[in-house]
C-alpha positions as CSV (number, residue, x, y, z in Angstrom):
1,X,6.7,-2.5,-25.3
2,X,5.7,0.4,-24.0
3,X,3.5,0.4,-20.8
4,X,-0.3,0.9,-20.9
5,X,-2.4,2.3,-18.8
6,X,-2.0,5.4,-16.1
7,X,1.5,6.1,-14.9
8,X,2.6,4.7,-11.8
9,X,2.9,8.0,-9.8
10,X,-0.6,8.7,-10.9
11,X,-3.1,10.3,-8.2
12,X,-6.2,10.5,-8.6
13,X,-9.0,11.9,-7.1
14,X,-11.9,9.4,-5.9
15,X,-14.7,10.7,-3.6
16,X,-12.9,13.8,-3.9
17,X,-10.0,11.7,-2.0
18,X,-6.4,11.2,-3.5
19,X,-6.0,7.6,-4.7
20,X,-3.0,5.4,-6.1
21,X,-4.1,2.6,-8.1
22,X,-2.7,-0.9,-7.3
23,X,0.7,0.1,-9.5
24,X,1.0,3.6,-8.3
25,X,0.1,2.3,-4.5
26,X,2.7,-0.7,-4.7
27,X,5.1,2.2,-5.8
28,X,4.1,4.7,-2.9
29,X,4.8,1.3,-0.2
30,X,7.9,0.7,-2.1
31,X,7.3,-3.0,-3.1
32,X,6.4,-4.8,-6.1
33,X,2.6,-4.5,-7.6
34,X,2.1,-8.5,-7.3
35,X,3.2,-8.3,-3.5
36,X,0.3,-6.0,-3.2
37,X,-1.6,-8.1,-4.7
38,X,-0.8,-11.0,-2.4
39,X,-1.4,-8.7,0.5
40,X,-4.5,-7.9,-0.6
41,X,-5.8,-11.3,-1.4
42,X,-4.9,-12.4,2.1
43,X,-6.2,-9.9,4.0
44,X,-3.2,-7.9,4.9
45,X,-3.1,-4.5,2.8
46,X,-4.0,-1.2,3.2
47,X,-8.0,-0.9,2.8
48,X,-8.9,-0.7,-1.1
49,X,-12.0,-0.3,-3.7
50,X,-13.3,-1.5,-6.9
51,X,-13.8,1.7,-9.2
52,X,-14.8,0.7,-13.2
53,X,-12.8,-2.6,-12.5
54,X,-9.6,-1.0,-11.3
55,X,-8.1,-1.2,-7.5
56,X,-7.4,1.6,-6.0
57,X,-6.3,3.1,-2.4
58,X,-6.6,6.1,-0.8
59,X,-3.5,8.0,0.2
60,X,-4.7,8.6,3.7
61,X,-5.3,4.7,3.7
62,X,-1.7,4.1,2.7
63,X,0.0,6.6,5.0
64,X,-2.0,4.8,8.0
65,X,-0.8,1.1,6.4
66,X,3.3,2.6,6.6
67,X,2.7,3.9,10.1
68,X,0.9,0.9,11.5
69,X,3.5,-1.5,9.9
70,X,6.0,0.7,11.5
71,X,4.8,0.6,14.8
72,X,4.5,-3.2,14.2
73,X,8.5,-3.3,13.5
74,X,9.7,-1.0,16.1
75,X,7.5,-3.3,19.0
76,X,9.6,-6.6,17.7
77,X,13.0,-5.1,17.1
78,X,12.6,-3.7,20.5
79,X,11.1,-7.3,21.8
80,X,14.3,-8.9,20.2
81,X,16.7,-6.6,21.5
82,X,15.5,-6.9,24.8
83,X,15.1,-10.6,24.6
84,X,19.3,-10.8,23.6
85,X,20.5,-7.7,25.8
């Protein structure tokens, strides 16, 4: 069956910001839409809205999510490595 709804790669403009909706942002992070949806529900994904019902994230929101989880990773590899060196 053919999927419904906006394409995944989708952007659209909200506030006059580029958005993702939960599909298209799950896509951008490079995981699957219901991990996204159990980051969200416990607290841990990138800052979202409620527009007509939908989820959706800001671009600048998600760029700032990748770099901070980033950072995160690079301060426990490096904790590890130094813990084993």
């Amino acid at each position: 069956m053919p999927r419904r709804g906006l394409p995944k790669l989708t952007t659209r403009k909200i506030a006059g910001r580029p958005a993702r909706s939960l599909d298209g942002a799950a896509d951008y992070l490079g995981v699957a839409s219901q991990t996204l949806r159990n980051w969200r529900s416990k607290g841990r994904a990138p800052r979202s809205i409620k527009v007509g019902g939908r989820v959706w994230f800001f671009l600048s929101d998600l760029d700032e999510f990748i770099t901070r989880t980033a950072a995160v990773l690079l301060i426990l590899i490096c904790t590890v490595l130094a813990a084993i060196a």
